[in-house]
C-alpha positions in Angstrom: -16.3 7.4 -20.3 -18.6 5.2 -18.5 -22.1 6.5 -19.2 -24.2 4.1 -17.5 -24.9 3.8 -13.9 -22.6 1.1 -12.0 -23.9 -2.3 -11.0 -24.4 -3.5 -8.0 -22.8 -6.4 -6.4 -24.6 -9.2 -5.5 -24.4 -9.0 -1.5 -23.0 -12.3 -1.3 -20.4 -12.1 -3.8 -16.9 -12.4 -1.7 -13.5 -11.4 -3.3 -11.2 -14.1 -4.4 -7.2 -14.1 -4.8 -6.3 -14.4 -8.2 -7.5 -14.3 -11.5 -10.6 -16.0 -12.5 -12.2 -17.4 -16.1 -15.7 -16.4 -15.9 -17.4 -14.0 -13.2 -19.2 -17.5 -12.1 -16.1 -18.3 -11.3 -15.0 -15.6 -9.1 -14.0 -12.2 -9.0 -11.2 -10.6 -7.4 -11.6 -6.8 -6.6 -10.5 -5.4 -10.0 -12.7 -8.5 -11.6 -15.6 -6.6 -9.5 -14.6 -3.3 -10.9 -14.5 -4.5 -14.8 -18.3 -6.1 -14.3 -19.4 -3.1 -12.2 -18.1 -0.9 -15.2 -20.2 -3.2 -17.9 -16.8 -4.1 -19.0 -15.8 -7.4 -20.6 -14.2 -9.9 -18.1 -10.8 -9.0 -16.4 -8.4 -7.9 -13.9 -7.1 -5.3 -15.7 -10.3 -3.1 -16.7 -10.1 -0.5 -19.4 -11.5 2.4 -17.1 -9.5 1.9 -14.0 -6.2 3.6 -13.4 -3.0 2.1 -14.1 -1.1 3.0 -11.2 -4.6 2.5 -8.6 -5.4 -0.8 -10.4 -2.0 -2.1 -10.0 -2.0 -1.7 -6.2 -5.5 -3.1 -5.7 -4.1 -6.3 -7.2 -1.3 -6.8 -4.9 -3.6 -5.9 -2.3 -6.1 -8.5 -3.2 -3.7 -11.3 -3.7 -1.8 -10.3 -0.3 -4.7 -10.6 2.2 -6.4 -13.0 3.7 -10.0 -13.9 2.9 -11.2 -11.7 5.5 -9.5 -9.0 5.1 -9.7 -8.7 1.4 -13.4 -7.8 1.7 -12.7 -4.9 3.0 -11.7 -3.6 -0.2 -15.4 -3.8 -1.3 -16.8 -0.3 -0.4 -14.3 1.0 -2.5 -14.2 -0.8 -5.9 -16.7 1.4 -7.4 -14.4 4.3 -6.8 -11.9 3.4 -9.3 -14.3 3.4 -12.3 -13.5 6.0 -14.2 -10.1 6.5 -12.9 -7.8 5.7 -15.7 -5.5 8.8 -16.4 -3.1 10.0 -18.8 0.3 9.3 -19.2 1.3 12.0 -17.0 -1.1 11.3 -14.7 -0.5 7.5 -13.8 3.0 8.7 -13.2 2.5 11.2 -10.8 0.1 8.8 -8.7 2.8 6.1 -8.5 5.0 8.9 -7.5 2.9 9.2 -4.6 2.7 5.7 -3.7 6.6 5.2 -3.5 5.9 8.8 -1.3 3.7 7.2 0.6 5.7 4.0 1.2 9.4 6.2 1.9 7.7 8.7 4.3 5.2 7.3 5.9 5.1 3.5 6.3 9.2 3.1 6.6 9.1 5.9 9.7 6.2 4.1 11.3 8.3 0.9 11.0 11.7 2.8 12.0 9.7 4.0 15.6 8.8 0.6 16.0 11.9 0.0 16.1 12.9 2.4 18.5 14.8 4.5 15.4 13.1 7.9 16.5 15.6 10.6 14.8 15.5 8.4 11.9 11.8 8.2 11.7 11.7 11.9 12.3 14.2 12.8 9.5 12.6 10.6 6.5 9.1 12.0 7.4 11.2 15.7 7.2 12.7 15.2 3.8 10.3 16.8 1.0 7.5 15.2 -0.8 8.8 12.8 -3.5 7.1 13.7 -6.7 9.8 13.1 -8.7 13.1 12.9 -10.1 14.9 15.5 -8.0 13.1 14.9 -5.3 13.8 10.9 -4.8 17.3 12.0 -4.9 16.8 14.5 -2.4 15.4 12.0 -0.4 18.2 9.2 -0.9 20.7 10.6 2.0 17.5 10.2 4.5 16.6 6.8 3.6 19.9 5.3 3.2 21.3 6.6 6.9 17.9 5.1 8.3 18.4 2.0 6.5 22.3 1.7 7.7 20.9 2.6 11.6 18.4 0.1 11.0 20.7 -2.6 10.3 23.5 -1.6 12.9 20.6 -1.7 15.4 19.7 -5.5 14.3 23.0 -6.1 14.8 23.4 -4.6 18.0 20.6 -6.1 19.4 21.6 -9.7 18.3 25.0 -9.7 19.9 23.2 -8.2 23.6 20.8 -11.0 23.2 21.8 -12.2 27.0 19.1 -11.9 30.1 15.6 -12.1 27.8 15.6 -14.5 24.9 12.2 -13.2 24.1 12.3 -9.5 24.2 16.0 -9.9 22.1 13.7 -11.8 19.9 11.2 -9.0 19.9 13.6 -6.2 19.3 15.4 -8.1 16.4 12.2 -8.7 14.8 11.6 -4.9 15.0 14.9 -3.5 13.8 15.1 -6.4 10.9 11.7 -5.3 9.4 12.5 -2.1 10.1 15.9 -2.7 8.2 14.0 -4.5 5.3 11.5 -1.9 4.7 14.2 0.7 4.3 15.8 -1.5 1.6 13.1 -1.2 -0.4 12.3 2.4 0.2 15.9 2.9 -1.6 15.5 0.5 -4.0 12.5 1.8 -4.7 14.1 6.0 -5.1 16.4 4.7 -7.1 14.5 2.7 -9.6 12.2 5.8 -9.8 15.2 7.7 -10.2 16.2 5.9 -13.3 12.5 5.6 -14.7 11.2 6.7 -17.7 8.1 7.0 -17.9 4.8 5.5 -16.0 6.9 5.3 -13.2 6.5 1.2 -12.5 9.8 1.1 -9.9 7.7 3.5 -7.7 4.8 1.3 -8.3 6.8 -1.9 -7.5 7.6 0.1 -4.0 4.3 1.0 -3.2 3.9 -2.9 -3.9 6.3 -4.0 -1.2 4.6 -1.7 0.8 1.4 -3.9 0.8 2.7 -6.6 2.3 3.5 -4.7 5.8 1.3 -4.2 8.6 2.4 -0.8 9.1 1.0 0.5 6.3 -2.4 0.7 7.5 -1.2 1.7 11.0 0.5 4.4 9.4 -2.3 5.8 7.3 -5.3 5.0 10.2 -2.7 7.4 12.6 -2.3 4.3 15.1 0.5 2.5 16.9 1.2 -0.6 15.0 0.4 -2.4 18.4 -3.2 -1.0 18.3 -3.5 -1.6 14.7 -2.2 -5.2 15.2 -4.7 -5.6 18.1 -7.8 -4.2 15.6 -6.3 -5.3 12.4 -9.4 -7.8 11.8 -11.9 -6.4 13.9 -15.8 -6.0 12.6 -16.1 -2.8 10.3 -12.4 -2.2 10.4 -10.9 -0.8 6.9 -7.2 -0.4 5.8 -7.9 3.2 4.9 -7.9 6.7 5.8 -11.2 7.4 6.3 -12.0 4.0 7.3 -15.1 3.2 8.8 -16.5 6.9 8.3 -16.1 6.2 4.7 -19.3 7.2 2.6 -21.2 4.5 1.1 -21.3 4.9 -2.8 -24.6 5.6 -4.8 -25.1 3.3 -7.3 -27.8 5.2 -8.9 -24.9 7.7 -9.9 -23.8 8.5 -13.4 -20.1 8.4 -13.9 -19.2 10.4 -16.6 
């Protein structure tokens, strides 16, 4: 229970990848959360949620150095976050959901994989153990149509070098992503558990552009086009987000 009212961040304290020593050494965003929750020194603070801390990580280490400010406005958010058992588990659940049914169809349409896009985003939420395997048939028909289509596209590469190029860049990541998304199901199917193979998905997931596309509702052409733009955020309510009061409580 954190009793005391966050501190502020020094407003020209900038995120670092990694881990850091000291705070006058750096900080990298779940650094910034353990000194914001008067918490001793470390990436892995006491208050902050297994399965949320485990993703910020990846996230910070996987961006540039522009782009990993933008994790700032939220830090304070995760104070106070760390669950139970039960709990941690069903939020990793929902970032291997998130990952299988929304980034991999955003990728699959990219690729020109409509049906396939449109069947993964039909199957069911995945929230657990019957569910991932409900889910399997889905992602493993969009990975096999991802992978023919790669193929495909490699042996037409004829009149245009450079759209071939284009389309087997498409239908490869697509192919890749839906790897993981069933690599992913089935480690979570096998878990016991905090659920880490659905964390270790939502992990893969961090490293793909479309994730942000997905979850800011835009074409992965606009969100490449805006990715780094002033005031842009990899979030759902990006910009619009509300600022956090520092003069609040947590409790």
């Amino acid at each position: 229970m954190i009793s005391e009212p966050l501190r502020r961040p020094p407003e020209t304290i900038q995120l670092q990848q990694g881990t850091h020593e000291t705070f006058e050494e750096g900080v990298c965003a779940m650094e910034l959360v353990a000194w914001m929750a008067h918490e001793k020194h470390s990436d892995h603070p006491q208050c902050a949620s297994l399965a949320i801390g485990e993703f910020v990580r990846i996230l910070n280490d996987d961006f540039d150095d522009e782009s990993r400010q933008m994790l700032s406005p939220y830090l304070g958010r995760i104070v106070g976050t760390r669950g139970t058992s039960d709990q941690e588990t069903e939020r990793s659940w929902k970032a291997l959901d998130w990952y299988c049914r929304v980034s991999l169809p955003a990728w699959l349409r990219s690729a020109g994989l409509i049906a396939e896009a449109g069947a993964v985003e039909a199957t069911a939420p995945i929230v657990g153990r019957a569910s991932a395997l409900a889910a399997q048939d889905s992602l493993e028909r969009a990975q096999a149509r991802a992978e023919a289509a790669r193929a495909a596209v490699e042996v037409a590469a004829g009149e245009s070098a450079e759209a071939a190029t284009a389309a087997a860049e498409a239908t490869r990541a697509a192919g890749e992503v839906a790897a993981r998304a069933v690599a992913g199901v089935a480690g979570g199917i096998a878990a016991v558990g905090v659920n880490r193979d659905a964390m270790g998905a939502a992990r893969a997931a961090t490293a793909d552009a479309a994730w942000a596309a997905a979850m800011r509702g835009e074409t992965l052409e606009a969100f490449q086009q805006t990715r780094n733009a002033p005031g842009a955020l990899y979030s759902v309510a990006g910009r619009d987000a509300p600022k956090l009061n520092w003069d609040t409580v947590k409790s």
